[in-house]
Structure formats: structure tokens, C-alpha cells
N, C-alpha and C positions, 0 to 999 in steps of 0.2 A: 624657810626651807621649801625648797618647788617640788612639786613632786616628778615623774618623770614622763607625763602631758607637757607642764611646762617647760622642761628639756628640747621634747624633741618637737613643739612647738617652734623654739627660739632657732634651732637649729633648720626648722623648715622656712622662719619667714626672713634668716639668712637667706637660705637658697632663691627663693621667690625673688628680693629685691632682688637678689645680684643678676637672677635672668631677668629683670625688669630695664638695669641699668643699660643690661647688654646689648634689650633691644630696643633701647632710646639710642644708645651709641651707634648701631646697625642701621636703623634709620635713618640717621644724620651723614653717615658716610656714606649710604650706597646715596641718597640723594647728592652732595656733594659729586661724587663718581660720576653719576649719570647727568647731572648738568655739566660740569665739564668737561667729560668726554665727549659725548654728544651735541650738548645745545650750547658749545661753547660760545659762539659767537654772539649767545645773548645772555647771557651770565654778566650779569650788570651788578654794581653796588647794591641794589634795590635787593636782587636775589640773597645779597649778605645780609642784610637786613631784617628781611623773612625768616632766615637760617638764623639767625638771632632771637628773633618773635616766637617762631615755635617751640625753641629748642626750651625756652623759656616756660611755654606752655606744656613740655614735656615733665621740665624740673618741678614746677610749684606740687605738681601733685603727686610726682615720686617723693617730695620732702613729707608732703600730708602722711602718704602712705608708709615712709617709713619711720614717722615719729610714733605712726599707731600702731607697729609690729616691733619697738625698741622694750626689750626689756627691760624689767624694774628688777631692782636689787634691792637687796635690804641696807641697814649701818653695816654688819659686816661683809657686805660685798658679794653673799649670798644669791643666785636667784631667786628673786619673789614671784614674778610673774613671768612666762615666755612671750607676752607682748599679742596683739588681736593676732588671732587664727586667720591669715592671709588664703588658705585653702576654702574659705567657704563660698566663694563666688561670689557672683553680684557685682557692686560697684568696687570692690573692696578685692577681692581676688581675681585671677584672672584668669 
């Protein structure tokens, strides 16, 4: 049984990923946006490629990060833990 830290733990490292997500997704479009609006004329395969490479190096460590803020449940489906405290800063929070 959690107490009610781990509650509003689980509930905060909700919020954190999902603004995390949002601004992996934000990055990726306005980049997107701004090459082809503008530097259309050199927006090559090579540029998709890139847009592949990073977005890549966005994901690996949004998965790190949210396997370390997923909570743990107990057999009956319980919360056990609200998963690492995403608000402490450092390399870990943001």
C-alpha cells in the first residue's frame, strides 16, 4: 500500500514525461518546419537521415528515463512505489 508521496509522486513523473515527450515532439517539427520552409532547396535525403539519427538519440534516454519514474505495483495491483522522484534535478530531472 503507497502512502500518499508515492501518489503524488506517480502523478508528477506522469506530468514530467509527458512535457518531456512534448518537447522531443516540438523539436522534431519546428526543425522539420524550418528546413522546409526555408532551406528548402537543400533538404536532401541526408537531412532525413539526421531527423532519424537524433530523434533516435531523443528516444533511448526518454525510455531510460521513463522506465525509472514507472511505478511498481504490488500482486494486487496496488501501488508499491511512485517510481524515482523526476523533480530532483540533475541528470534525472529537468
Amino acid at each position: 500500500m503507497a502512502n500518499q508521496g508515492a501518489k503524488k509522486r506517480k502523478e508528477e513523473n506522469s506530468r514530467h514525461m509527458t512535457k518531456l515527450l512534448r518537447l522531443i515532439i516540438a523539436c522534431n517539427v519546428i526543425y522539420v518546419l524550418v528546413r522546409m520552409l526555408f532551406f528548402y532547396s537543400t533538404f536532401t535525403w541526408k537531412h532525413w537521415i539526421g531527423l532519424l539519427l537524433t530523434t533516435a538519440a531523443y528516444v533511448i534516454p526518454y525510455q531510460q528515463l521513463a522506465s525509472m519514474a514507472k511505478p511498481s505495483y504490488d500482486d494486487d495491483g496496488e501501488l508499491f512505489d511512485g517510481g524515482f522522484d523526476m523533480s530532483t534535478g540533475g541528470v534525472c530531472g529537468l
